[in-house]
N, CA, C and O atoms as CSV, one atom per row, in Angstrom:
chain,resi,resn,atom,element,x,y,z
A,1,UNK,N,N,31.810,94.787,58.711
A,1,UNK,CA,C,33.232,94.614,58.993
A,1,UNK,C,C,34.088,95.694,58.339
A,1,UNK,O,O,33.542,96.325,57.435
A,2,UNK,N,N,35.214,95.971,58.623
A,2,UNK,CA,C,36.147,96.794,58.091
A,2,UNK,C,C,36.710,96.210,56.845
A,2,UNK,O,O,37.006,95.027,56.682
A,3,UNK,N,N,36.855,97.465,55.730
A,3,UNK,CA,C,37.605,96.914,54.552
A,3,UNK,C,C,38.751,95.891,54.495
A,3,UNK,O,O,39.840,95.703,55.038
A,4,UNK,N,N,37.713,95.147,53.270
A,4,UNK,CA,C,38.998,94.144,52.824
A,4,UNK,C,C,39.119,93.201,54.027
A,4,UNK,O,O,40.254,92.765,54.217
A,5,UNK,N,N,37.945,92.719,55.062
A,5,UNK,CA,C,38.041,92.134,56.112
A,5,UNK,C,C,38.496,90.429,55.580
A,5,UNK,O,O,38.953,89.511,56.261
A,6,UNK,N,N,38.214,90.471,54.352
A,6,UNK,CA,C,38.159,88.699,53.930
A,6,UNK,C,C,39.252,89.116,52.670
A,6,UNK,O,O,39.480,90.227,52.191
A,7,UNK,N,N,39.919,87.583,52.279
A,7,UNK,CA,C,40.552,87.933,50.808
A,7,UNK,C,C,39.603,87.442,49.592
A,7,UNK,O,O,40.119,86.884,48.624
A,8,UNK,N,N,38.410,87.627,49.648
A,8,UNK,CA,C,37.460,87.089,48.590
A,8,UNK,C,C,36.678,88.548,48.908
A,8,UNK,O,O,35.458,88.380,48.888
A,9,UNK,N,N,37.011,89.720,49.151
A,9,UNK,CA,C,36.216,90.698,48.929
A,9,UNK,C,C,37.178,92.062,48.965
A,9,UNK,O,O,37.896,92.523,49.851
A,10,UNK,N,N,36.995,92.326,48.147
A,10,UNK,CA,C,38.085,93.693,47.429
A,10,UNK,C,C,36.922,94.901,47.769
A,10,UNK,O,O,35.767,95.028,47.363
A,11,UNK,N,N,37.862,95.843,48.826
A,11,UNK,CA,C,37.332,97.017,49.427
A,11,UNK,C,C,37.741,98.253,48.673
A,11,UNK,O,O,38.816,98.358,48.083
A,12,UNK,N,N,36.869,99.124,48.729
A,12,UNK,CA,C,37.287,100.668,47.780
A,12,UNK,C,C,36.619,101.791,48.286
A,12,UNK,O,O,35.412,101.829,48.047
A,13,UNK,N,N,37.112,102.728,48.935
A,13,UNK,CA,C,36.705,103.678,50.264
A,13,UNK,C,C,37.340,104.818,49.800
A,13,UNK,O,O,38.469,104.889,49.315
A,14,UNK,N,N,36.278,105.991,50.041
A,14,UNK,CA,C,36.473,106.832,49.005
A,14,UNK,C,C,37.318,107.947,49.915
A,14,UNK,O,O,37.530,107.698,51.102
A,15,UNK,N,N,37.751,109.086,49.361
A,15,UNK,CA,C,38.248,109.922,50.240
A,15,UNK,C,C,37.370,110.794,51.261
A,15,UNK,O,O,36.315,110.224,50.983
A,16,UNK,N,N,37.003,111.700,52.191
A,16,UNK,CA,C,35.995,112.163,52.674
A,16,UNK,C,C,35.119,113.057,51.791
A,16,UNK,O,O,35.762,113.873,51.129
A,17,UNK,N,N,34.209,113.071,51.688
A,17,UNK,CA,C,33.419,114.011,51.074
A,17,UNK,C,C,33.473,115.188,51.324
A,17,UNK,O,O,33.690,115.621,52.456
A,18,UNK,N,N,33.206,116.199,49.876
A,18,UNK,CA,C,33.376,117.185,50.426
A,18,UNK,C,C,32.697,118.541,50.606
A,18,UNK,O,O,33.157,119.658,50.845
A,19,UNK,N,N,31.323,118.039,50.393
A,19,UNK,CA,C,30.148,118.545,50.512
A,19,UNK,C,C,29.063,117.622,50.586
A,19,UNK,O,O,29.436,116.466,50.386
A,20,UNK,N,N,27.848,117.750,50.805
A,20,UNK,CA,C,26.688,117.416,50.648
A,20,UNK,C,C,26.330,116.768,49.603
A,20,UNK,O,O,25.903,117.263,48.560
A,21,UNK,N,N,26.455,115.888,49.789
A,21,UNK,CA,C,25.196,114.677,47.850
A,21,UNK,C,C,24.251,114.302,48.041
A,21,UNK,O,O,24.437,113.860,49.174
A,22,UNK,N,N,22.906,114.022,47.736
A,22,UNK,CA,C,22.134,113.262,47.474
A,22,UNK,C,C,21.863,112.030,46.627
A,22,UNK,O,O,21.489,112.273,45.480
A,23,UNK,N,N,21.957,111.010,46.905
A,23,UNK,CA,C,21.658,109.877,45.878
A,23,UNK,C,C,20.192,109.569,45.803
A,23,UNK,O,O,19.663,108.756,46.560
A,24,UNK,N,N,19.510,110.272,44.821
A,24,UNK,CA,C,18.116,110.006,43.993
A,24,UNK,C,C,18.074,109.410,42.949
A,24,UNK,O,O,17.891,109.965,41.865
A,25,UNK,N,N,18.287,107.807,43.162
A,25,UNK,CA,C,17.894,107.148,41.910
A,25,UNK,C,C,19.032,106.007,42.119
A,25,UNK,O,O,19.615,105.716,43.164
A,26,UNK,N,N,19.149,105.565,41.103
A,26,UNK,CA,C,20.241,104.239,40.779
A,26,UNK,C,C,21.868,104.328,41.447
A,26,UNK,O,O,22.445,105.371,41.756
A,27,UNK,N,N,22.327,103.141,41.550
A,27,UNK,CA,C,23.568,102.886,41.609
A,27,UNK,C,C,24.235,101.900,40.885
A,27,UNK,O,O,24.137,100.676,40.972
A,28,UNK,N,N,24.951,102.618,40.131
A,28,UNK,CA,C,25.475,101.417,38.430
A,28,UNK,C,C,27.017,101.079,38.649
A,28,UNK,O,O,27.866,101.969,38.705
A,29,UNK,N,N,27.233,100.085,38.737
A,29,UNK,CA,C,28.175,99.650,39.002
A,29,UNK,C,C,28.846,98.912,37.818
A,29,UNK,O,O,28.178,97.997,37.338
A,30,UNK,N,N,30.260,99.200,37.175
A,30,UNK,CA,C,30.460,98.709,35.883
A,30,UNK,C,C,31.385,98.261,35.897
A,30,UNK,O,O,32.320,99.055,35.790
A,31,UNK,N,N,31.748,96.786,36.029
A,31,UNK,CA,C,33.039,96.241,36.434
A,31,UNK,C,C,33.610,95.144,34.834
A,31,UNK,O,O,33.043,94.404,34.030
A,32,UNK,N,N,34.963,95.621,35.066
A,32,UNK,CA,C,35.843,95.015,34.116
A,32,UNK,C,C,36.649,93.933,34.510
A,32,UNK,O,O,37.753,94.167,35.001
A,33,UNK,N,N,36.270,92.837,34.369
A,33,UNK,CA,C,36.475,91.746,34.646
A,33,UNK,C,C,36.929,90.523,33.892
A,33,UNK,O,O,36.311,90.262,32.860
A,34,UNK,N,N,38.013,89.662,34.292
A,34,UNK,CA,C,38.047,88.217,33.650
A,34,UNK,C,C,38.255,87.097,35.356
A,34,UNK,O,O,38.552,87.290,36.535
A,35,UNK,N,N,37.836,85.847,34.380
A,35,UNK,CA,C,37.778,84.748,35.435
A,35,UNK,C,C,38.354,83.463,34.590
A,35,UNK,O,O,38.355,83.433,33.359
A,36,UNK,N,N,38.782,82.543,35.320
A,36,UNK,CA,C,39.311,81.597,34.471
A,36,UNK,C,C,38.289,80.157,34.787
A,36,UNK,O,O,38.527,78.953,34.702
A,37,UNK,N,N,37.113,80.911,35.167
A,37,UNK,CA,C,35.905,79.825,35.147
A,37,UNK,C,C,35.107,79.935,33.883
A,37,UNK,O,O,35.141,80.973,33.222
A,38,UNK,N,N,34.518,79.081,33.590
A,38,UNK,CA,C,32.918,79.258,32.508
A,38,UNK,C,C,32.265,80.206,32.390
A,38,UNK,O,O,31.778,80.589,31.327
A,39,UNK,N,N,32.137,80.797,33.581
A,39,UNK,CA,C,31.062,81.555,34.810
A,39,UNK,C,C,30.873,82.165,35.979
A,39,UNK,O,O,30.458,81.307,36.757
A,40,UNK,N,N,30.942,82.972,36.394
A,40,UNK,CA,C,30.973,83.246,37.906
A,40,UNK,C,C,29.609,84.511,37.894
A,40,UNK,O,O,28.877,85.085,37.089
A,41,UNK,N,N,29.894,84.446,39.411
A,41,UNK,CA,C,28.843,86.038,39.858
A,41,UNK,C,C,29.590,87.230,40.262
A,41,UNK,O,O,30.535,86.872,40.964
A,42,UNK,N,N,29.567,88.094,40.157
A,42,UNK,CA,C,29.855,89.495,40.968
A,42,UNK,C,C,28.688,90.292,41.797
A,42,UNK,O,O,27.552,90.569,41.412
A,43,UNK,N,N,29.266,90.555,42.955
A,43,UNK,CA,C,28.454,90.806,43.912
A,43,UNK,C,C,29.109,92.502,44.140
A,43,UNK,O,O,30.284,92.735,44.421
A,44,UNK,N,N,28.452,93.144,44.017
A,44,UNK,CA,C,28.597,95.125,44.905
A,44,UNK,C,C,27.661,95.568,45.546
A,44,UNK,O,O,26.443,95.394,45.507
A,45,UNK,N,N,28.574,96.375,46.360
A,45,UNK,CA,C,27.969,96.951,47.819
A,45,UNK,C,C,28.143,98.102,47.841
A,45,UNK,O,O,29.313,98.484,47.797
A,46,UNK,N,N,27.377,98.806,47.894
A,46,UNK,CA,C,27.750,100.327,48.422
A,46,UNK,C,C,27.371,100.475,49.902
A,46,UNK,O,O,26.351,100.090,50.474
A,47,UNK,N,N,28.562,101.198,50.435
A,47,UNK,CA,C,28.224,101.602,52.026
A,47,UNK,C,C,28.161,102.862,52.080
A,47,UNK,O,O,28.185,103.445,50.996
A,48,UNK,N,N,28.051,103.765,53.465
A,48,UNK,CA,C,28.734,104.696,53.762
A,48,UNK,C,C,28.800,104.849,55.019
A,48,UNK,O,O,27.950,104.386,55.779
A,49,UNK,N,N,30.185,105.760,55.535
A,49,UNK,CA,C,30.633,105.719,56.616
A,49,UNK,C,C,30.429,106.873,57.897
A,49,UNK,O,O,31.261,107.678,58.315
A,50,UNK,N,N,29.064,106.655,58.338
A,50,UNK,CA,C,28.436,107.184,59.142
A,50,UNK,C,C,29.070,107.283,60.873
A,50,UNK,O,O,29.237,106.213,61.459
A,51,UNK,N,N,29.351,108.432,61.513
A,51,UNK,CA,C,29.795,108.024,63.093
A,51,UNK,C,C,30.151,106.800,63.246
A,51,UNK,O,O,29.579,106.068,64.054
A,52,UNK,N,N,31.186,106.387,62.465
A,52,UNK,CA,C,32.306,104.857,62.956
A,52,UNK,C,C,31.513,103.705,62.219
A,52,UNK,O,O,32.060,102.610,62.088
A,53,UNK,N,N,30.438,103.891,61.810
A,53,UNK,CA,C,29.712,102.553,61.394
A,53,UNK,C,C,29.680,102.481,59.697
A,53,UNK,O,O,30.098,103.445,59.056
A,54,UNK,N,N,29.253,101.495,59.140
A,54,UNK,CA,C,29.064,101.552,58.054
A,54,UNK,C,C,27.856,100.993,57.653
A,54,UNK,O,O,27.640,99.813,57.928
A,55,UNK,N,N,26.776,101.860,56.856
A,55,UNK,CA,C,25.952,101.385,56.796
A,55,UNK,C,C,25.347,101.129,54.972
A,55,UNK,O,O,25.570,101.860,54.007
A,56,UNK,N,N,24.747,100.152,55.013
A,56,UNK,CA,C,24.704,99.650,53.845
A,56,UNK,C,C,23.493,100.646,52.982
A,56,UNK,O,O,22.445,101.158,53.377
A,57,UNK,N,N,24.166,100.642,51.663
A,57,UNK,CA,C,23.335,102.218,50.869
A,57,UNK,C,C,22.511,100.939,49.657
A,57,UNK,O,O,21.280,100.943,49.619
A,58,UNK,N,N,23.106,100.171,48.967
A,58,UNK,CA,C,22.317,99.942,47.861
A,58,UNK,C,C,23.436,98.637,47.583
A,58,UNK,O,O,24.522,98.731,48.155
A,59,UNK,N,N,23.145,97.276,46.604
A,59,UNK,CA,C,24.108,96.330,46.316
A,59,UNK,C,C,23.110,96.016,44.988
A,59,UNK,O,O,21.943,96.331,44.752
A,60,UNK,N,N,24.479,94.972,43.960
A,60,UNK,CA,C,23.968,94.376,42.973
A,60,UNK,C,C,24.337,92.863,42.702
A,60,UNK,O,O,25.496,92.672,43.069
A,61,UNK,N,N,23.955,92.117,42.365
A,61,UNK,CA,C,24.261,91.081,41.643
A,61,UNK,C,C,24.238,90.576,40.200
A,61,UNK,O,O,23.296,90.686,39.414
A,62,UNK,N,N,25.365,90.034,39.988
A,62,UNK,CA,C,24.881,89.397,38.136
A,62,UNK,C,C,25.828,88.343,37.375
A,62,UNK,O,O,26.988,88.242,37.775
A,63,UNK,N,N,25.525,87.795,36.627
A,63,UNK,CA,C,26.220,86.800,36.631
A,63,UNK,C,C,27.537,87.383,35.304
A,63,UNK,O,O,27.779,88.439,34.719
A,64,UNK,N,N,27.936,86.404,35.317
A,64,UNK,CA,C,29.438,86.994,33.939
A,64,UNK,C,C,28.798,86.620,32.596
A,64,UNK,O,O,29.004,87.563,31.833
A,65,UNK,N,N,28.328,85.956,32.175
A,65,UNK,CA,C,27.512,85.095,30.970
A,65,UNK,C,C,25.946,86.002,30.762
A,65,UNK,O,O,25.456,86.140,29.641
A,66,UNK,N,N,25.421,86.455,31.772
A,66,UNK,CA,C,24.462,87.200,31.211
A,66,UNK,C,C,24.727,88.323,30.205
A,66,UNK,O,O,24.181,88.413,29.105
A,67,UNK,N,N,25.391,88.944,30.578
A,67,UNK,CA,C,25.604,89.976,29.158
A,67,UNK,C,C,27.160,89.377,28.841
A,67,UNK,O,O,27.806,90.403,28.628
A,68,UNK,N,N,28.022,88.292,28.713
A,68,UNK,CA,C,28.652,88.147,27.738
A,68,UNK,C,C,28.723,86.713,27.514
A,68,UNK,O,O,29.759,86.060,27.641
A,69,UNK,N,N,26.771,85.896,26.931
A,69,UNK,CA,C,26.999,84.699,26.642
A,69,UNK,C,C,27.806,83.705,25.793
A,69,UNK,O,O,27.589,82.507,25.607
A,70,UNK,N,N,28.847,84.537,25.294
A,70,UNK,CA,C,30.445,83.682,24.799
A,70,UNK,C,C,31.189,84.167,25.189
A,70,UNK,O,O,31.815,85.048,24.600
A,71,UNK,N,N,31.517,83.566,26.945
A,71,UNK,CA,C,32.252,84.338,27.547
A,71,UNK,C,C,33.426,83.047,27.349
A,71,UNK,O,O,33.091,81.863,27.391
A,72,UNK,N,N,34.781,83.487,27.139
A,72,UNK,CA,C,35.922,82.288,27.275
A,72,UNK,C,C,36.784,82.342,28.721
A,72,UNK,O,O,37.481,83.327,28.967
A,73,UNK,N,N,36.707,81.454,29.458
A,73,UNK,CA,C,37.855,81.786,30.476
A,73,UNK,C,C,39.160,82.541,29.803
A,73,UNK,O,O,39.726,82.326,28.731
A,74,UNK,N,N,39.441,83.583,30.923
A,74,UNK,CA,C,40.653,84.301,30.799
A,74,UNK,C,C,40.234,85.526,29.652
A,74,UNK,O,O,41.042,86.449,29.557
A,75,UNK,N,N,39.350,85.558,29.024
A,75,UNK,CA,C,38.776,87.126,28.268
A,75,UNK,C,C,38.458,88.035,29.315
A,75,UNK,O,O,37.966,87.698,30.392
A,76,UNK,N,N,38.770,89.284,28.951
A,76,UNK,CA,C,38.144,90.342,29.772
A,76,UNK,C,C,36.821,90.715,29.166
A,76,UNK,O,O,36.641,90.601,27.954
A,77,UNK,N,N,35.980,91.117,29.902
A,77,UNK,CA,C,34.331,91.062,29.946
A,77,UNK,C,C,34.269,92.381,30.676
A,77,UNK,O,O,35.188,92.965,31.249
A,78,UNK,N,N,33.211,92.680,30.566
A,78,UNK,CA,C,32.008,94.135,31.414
A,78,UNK,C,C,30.933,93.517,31.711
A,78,UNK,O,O,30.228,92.898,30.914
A,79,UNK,N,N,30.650,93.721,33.500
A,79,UNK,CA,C,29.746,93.263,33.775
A,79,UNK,C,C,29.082,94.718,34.291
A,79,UNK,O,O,29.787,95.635,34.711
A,80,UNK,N,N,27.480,94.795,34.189
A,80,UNK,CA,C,27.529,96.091,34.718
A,80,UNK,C,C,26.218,95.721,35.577
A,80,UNK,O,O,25.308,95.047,35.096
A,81,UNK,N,N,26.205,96.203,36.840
A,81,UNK,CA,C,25.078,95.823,37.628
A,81,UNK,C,C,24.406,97.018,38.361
A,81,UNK,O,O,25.136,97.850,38.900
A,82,UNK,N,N,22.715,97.183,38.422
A,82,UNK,CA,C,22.179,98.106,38.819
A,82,UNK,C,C,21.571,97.935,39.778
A,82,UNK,O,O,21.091,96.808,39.896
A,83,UNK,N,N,21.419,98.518,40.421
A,83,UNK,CA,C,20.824,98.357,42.203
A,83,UNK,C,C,19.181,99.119,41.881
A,83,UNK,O,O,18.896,99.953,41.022
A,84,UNK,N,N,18.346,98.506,42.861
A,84,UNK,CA,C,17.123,99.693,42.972
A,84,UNK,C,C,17.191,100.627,43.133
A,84,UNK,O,O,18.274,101.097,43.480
A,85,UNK,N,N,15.981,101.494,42.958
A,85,UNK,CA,C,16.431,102.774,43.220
A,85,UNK,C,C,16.171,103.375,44.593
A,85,UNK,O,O,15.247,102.857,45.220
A,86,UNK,N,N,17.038,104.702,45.356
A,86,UNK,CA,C,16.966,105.133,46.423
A,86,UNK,C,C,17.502,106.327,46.609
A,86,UNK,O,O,18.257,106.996,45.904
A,87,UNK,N,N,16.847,106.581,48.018
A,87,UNK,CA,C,17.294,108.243,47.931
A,87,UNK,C,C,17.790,108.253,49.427
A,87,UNK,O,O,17.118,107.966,50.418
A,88,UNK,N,N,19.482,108.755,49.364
A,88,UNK,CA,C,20.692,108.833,50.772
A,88,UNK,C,C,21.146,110.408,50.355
A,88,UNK,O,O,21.686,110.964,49.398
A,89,UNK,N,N,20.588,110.778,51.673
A,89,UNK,CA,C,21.705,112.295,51.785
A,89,UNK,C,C,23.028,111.997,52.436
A,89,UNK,O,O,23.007,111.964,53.666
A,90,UNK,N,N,23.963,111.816,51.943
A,90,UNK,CA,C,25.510,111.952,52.021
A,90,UNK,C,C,26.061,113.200,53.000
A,90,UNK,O,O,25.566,114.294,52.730
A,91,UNK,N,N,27.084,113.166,54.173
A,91,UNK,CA,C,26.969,114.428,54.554
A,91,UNK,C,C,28.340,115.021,54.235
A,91,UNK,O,O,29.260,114.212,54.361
A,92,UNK,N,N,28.675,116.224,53.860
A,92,UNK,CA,C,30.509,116.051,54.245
A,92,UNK,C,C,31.300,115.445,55.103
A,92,UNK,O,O,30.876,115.031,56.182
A,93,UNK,N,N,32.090,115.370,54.859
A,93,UNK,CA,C,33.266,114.399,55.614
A,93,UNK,C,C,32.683,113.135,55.935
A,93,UNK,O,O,32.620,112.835,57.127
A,94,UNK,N,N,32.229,112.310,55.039
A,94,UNK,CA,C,31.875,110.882,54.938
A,94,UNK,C,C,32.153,110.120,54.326
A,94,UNK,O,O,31.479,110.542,53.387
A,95,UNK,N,N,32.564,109.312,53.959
A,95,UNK,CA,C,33.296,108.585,53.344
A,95,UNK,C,C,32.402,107.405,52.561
A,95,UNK,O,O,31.934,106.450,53.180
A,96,UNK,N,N,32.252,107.565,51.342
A,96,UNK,CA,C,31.512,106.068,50.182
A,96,UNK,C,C,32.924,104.728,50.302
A,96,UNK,O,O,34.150,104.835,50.269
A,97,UNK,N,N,32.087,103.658,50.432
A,97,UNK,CA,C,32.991,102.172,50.431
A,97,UNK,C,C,31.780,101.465,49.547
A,97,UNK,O,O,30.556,101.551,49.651
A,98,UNK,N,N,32.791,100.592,48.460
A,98,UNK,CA,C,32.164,99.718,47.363
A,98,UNK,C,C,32.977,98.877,47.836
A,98,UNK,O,O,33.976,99.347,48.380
A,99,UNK,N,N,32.819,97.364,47.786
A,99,UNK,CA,C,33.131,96.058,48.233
A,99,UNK,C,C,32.552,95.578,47.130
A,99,UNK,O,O,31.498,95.986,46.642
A,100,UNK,N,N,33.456,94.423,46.600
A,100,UNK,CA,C,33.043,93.137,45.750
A,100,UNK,C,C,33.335,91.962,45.529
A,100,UNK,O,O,34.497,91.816,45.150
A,101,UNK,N,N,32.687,90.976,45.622
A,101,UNK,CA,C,33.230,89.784,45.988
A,101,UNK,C,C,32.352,88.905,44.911
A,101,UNK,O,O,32.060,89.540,43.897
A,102,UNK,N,N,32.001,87.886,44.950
A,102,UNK,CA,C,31.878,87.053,43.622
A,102,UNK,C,C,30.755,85.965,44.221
A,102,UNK,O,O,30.455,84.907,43.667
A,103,UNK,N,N,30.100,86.562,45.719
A,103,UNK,CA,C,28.961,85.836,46.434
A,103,UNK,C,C,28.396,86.924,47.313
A,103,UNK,O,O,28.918,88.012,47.560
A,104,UNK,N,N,27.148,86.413,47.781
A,104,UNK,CA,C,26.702,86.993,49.347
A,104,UNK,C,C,25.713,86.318,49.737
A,104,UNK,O,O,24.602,86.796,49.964
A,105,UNK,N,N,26.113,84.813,49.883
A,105,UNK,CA,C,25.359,83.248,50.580
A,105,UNK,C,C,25.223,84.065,52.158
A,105,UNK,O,O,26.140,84.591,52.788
A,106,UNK,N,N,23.887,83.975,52.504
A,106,UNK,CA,C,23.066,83.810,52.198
A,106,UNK,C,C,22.018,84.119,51.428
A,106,UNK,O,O,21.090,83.423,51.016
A,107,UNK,N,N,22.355,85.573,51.243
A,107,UNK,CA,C,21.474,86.692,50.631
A,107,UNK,C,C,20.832,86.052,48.929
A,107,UNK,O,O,19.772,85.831,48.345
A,108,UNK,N,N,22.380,85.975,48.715
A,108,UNK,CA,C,21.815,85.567,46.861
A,108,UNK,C,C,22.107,83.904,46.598
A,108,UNK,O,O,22.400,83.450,47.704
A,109,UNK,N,N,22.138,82.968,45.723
A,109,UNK,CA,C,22.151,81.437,45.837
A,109,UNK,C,C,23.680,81.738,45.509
A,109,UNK,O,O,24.148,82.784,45.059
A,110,UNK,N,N,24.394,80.466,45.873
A,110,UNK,CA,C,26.155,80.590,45.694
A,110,UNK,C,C,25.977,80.051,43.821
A,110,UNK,O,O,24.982,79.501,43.350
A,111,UNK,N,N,27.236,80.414,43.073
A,111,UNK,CA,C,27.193,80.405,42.035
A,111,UNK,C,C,28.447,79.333,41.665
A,111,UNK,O,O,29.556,79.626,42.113
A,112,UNK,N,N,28.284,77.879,40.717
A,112,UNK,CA,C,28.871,77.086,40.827
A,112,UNK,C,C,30.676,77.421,40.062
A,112,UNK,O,O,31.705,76.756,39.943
A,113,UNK,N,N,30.248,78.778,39.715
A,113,UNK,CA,C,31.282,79.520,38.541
A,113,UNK,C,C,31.328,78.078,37.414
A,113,UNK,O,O,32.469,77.791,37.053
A,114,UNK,N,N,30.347,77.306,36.931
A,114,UNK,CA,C,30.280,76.698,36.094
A,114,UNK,C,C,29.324,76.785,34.838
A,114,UNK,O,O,28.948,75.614,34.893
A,115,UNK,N,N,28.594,77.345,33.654
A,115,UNK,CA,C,28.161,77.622,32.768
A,115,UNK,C,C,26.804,77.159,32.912
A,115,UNK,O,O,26.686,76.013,33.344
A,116,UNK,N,N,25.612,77.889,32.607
A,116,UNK,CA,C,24.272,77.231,32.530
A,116,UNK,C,C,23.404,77.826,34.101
A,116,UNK,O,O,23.939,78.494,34.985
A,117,UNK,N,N,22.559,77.541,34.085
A,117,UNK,CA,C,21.126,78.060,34.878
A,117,UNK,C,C,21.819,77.632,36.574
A,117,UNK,O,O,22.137,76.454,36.734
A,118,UNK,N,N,21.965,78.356,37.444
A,118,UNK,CA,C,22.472,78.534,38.630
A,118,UNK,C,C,21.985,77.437,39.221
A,118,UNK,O,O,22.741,76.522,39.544
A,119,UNK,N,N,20.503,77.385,39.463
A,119,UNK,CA,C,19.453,76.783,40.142
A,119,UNK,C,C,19.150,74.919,39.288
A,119,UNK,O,O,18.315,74.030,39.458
A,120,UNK,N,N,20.326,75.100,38.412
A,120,UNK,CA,C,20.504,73.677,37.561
A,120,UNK,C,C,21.196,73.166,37.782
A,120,UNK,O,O,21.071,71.989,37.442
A,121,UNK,N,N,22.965,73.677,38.779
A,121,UNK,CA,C,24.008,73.089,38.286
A,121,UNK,C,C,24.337,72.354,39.294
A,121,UNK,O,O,24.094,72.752,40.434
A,122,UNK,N,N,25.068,70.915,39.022
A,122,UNK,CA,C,24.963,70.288,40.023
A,122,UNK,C,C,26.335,69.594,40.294
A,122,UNK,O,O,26.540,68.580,40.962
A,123,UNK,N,N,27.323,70.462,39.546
A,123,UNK,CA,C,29.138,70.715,39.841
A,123,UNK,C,C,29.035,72.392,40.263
A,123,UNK,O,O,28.148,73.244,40.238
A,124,UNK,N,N,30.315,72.342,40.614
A,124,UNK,CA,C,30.978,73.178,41.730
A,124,UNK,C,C,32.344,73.204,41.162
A,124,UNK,O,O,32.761,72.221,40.550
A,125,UNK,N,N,33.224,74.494,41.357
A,125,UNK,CA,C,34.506,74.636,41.233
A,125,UNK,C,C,34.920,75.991,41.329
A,125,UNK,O,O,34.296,76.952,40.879
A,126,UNK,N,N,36.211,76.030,42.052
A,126,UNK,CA,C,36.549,77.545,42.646
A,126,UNK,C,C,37.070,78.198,41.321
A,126,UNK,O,O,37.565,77.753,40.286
A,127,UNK,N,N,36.795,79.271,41.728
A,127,UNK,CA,C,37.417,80.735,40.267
A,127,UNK,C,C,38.465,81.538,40.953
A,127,UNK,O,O,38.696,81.873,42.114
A,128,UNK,N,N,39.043,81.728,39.710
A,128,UNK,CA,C,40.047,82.933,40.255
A,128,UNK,C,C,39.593,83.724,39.304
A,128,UNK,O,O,39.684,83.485,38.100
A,129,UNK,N,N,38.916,85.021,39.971
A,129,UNK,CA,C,38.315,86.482,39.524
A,129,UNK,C,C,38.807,87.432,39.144
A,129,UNK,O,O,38.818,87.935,40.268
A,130,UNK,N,N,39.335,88.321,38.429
A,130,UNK,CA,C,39.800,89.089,38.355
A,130,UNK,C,C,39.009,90.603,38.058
A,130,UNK,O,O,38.020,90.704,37.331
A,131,UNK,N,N,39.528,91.508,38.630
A,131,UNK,CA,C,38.575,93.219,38.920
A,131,UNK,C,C,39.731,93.756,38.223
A,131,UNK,O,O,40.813,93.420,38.703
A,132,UNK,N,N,39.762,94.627,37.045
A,132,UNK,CA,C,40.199,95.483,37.018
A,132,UNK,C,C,39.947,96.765,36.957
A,132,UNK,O,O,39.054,97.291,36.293
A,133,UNK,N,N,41.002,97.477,37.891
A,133,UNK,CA,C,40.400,98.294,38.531
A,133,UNK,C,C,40.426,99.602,37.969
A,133,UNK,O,O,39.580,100.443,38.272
A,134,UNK,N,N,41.544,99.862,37.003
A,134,UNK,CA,C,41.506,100.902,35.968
A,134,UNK,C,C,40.468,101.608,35.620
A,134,UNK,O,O,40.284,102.814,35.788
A,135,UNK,N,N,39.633,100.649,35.015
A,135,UNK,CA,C,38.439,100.665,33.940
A,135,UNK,C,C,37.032,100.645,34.606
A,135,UNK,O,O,36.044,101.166,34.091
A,136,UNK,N,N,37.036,99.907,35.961
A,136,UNK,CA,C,35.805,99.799,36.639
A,136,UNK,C,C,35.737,100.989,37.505
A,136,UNK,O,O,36.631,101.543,38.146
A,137,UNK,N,N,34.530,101.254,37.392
A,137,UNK,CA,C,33.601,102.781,37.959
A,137,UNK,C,C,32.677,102.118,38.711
A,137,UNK,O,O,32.241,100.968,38.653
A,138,UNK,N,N,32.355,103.473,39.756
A,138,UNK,CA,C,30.684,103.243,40.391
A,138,UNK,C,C,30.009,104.714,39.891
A,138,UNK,O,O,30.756,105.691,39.830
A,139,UNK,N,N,28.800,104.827,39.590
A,139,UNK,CA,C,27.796,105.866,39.161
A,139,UNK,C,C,26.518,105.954,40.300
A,139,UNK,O,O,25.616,105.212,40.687
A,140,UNK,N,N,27.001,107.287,40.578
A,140,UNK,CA,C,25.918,107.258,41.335
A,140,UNK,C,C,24.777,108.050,40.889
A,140,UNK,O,O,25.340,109.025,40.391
A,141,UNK,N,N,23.330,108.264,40.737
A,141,UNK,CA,C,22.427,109.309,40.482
A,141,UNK,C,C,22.593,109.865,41.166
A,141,UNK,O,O,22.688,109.307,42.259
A,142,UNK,N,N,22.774,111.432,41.136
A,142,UNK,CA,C,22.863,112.405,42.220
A,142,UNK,C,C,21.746,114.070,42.041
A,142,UNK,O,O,21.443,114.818,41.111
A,143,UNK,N,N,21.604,114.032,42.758
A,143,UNK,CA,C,21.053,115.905,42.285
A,143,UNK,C,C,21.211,116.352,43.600
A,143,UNK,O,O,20.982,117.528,43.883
C-alpha cells in the first residue's frame, strides 16, 4: 500500500537516490520510543521503490521490555531491532520507505501491550505509542 495507508503505521520515504548502493549485510533499526502501556511491540519495514511498486527489502520485530526490562509507562526507551542479513542493489533515483507500526498479525503473534511472555498473556489493551523521530535512525550495511 502507499505510505501512511493506515493511522497505526507511520511511513518514512526517503528522497531519490542518488547513486548506486548495495545493501550487504544487516538492517538496524533504532527507534526512540515511549508508550503508556507496560509493553508493546515495534514492528519495521524496509521497502524500496522500484517501477511504481514497492517491494519489501528486510523487517524487524521486538518487544519494548526486552532491552528495557524496567520499562515505566510514559519513559522514553531505545528499542533497536535487526533484520537478517541480505544483499539489494539500490539503483539511482529510487527511493528507501521504513514503515512502523506496533504489529504485523499475521506475520508475527499480536502483542497484548501488557507486561510478561506474549504467548502467556491472557488480557489485552490498546497503547498509545509514541516514535520519536528526532533521535530514531535506520542503518543500513552498505559497500
Amino acid at each position: 500500500p502507499e505510505p501512511n495507508s493506515r493511522p497505526d503505521i507511520l511511513s518514512f520515504v526517503s528522497e531519490p537516490l542518488a547513486e548506486d548502493v548495495t545493501l550487504n549485510g544487516r538492517v538496524a533499526f533504532r527507534l526512540h520510543v515511549r508508550t503508556d502501556g507496560e509493553d508493546t511491540a515495534f514492528f519495521a519495514r524496509l521497502t524500496v521503490l522500484r517501477n511504481g511498486r514497492y517491494l519489501p527489502v528486510q523487517e524487524s520485530i521486538a518487544t519494548l521490555r526486552r532491552e528495557n526490562p524496567g520499562y515505566a509507562p510514559g519513559d522514553e526507551a531505545v528499542v533497536t531491532m535487526t533484520s537478517d542479513p541480505a544483499s539489494w542493489r539500490f539503483f539511482r533515483g529510487e527511493r528507501l520507505r521504513v514503515d512502523v507500526a506496533s504489529a504485523c498479525w499475521p506475520i508475527y503473534a499480536a502483542h497484548g501491550n501488557t507486561a510478561g511472555d506474549v504467548a502467556c498473556q491472557t488480557e489485552t489493551r490498546a497503547a498509545l505509542n509514541t516514535v520519536i523521530t528526532g533521535l530514531s535512525c535506520v542503518t543500513l550495511s552498505l559497500n
